[in-house]
N, C-alpha and C positions, 0 to 999 in steps of 0.2 A: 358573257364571261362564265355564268355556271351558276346553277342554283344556291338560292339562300337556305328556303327552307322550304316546304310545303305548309300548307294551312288545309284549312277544313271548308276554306270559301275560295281557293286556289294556290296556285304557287307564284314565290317569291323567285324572279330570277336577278342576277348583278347582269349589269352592262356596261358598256365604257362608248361615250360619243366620241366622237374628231377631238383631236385634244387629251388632256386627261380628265375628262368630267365623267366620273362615275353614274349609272344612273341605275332605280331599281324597278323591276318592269315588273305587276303584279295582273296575273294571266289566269284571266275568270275560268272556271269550270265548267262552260257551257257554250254549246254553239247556238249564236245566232247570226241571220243573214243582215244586209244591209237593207234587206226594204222591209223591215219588221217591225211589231210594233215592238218588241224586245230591244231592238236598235236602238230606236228613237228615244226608249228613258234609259238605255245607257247612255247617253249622246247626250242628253239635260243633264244626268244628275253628272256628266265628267267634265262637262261647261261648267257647272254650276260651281266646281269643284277649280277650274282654271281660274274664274273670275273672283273667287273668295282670296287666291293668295294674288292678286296682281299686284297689290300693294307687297313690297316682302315682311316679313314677319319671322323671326327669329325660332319662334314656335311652330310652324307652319313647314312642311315640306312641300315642295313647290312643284306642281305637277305641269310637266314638260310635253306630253303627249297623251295620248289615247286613240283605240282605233279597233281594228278586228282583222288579229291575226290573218296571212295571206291564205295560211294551212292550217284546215281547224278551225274558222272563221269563229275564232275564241276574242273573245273582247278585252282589250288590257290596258294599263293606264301605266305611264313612264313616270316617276318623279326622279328626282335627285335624291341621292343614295346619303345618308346617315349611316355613316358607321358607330357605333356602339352596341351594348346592351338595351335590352329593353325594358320594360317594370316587370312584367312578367318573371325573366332572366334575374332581374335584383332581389326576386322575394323567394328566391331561391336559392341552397346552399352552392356555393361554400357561402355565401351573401346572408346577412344577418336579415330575416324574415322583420324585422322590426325595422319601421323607419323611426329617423328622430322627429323631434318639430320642427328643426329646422328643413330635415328634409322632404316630410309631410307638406311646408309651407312652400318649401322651392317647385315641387309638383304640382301644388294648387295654383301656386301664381302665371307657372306656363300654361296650365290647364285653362286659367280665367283670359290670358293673353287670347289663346289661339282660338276660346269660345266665341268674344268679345269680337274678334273678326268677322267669325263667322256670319 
C-alpha cells in the first residue's frame, strides 16, 4: 500500500492481505541469497521471532511472515500493522517530552509483558 517510513536498518512498508488485515512489511537493506550463510541467521533469528508470539500477547506484534524479497533478494519480515504513534513520536512536540508516572509505569508494564515472553 505505500511506505511508512524509512529507518537507518531499512524501510517500513504498509500492506493490506485478502480481507482487510493490515500488514507492515519491514525490508532489510541488504541482499542476501538463499543458500547463504547470511540466510540462514536471518531464517533463525525470524523463527525465533514466530515462535516467541505464538502464544498472543497484547504487547507483542505478531509476525506473519518472512522471506527474501523475489527482486533484490532483500530479506523482510511481515507483522500486523499497529497504527499509532510511537514513543519516539510522543517525546516529541507538540507531545509534552515529560511522561507522568503513571505513564512511565503504563510503558514499563508493557515493556515487562512483552520482555517476560520473550
Amino acid at each position: 500500500m505505500g511506505a511508512l517510513r524509512p529507518e537507518g536498518s531499512g524501510s517500513v512498508l504498509k500492506g493490506k492481505r485478502k480481507g482487510d488485515l493490515l500488514t507492515a512489511i519491514k525490508v532489510f537493506p541488504v541482499t542476501i541469497h538463499s543458500r547463504s550463510q547470511a540466510y540462514d541467521q536471518f531464517q533463525a533469528g525470524a523463527e525465533q521471532l514466530r515462535r516467541i508470539n505464538l502464544e498472543p500477547n497484547p504487547n507483542l506484534v505478531k509476525v506473519l511472515n518472512y522471506g527474501i524479497s523475489e527482486i533484490g533478494s532483500q530479506p523482510f519480515i511481515e507483522t500486523g500493522f499497529i497504527d499509532g504513534s510511537d514513543l519516539d513520536e510522543l517525546l516529541e512536540p507538540p507531545y509534552d517530552p515529560v511522561l507522568t508516572i503513571f505513564e512511565v509505569l503504563k510503558v514499563a508494564d508493557h515493556l515487562a509483558n512483552a520482555l517476560a515472553q520473550c
